[in-house]
C-alpha positions in Angstrom: 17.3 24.5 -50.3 15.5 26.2 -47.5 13.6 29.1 -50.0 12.0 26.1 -51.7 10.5 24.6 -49.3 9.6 28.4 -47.7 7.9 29.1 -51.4 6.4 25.7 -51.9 4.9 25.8 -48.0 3.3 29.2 -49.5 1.8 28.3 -52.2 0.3 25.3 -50.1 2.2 22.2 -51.9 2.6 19.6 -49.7 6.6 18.5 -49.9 9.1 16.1 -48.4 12.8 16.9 -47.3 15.5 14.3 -48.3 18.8 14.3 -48.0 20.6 12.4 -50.6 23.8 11.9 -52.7 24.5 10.0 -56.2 27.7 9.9 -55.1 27.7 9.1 -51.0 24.1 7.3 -50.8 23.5 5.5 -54.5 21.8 3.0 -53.7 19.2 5.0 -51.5 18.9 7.9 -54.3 18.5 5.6 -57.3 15.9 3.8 -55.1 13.9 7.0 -54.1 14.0 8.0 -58.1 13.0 4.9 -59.4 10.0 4.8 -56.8 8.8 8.7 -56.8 6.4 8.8 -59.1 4.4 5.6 -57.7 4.9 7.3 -54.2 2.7 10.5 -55.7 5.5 12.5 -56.1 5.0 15.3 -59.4 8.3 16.7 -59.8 11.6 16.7 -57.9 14.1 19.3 -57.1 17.4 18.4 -56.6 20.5 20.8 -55.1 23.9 19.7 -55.0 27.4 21.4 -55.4 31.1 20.4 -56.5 30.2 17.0 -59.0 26.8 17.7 -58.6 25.5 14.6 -60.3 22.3 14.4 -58.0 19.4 15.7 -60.4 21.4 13.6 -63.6 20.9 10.6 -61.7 17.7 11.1 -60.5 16.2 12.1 -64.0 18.0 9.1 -65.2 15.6 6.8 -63.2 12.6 8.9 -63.6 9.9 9.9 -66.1 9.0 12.6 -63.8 10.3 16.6 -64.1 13.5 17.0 -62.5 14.9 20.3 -61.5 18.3 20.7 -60.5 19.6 23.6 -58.2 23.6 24.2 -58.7 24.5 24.9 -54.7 28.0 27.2 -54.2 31.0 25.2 -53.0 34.1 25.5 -54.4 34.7 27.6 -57.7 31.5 29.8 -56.7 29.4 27.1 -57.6 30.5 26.7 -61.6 31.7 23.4 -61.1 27.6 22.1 -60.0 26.4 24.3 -62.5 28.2 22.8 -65.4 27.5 19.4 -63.6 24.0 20.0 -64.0 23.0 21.9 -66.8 25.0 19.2 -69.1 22.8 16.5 -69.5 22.6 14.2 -72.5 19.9 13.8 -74.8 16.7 12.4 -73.8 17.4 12.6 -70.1 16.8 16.3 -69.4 16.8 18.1 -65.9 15.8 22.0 -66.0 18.6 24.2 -64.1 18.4 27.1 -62.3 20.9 29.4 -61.4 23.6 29.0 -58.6 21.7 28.6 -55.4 18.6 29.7 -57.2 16.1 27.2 -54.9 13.5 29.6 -54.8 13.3 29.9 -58.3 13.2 26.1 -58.5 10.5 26.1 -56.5 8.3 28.5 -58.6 9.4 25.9 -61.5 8.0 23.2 -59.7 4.6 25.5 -59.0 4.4 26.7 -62.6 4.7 22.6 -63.9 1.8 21.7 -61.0 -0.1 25.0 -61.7 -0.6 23.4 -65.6 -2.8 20.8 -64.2 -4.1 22.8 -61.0 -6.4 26.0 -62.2 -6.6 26.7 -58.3 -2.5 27.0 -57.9 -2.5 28.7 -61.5 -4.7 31.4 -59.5 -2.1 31.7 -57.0 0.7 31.8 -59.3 -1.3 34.7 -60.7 -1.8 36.5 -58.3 2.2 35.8 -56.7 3.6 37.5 -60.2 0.8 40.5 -60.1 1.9 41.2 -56.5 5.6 40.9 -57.6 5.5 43.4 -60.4 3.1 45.8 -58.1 5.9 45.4 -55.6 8.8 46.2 -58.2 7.1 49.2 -60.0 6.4 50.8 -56.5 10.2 50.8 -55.6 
């Protein structure tokens, strides 16, 4: 969960670290869901592995976007992507691939940038330098 917080420190997005488990700390991660939005927070990324039911149970007690990251454990990290990716109806968390944080992160940009024309510039400019960079080998 490192890359995200390397890629959202880049494109200048103020963030917060927590460490939390639906399963190990309910209490404190039903809490922190239920209160995010009227703490200022805009969207969440959540990465867990094995019975990864963090992002489920955090979109379950939020309005705001949730993005779950599948984290390798055991069974190459299947098991937490199946975990998260299979939400029911009406409480939906976007998934990215297996350890994919980075990509999570650029999710979480591209939902801010909507609303931001000044981080829609750098998200701009981040995908112009990343196809310069891939065409020039």
């Amino acid at each position: 969960m490192e890359k995200a917080g390397q890629v959202l420190e880049q494109f200048g997005i103020e963030h917060e670290t927590r460490v939390l488990s639906a399963h190990k700390t309910p209490d404190e991660t039903l809490a922190f869901a239920a209160g995010a939005a009227d703490a200022g927070f805009e969207v969440i990324i959540c990465g867990a592995g094995k019975a990864a039911h963090l992002a489920g149970v955090v979109a379950a007690k939020t309005v705001l976007p949730v993005i779950g990251v599948p984290l390798s454990a055991s069974l190459d990290g299947l098991d937490a992507l199946l975990s998260t990716v299979q939400m029911p109806t009406g409480i939906p968390v976007a998934t990215v691939a297996v350890d994919a944080a980075a990509n999570a992160a650029l999710l979480a940009v591209s939902i801010l940038a909507v609303s931001d024309p000044g981080l829609r510039e750098k998200l701009v400019a981040y995908r112009r330098d990343l196809a310069e960079k891939t065409l020039a080998g």
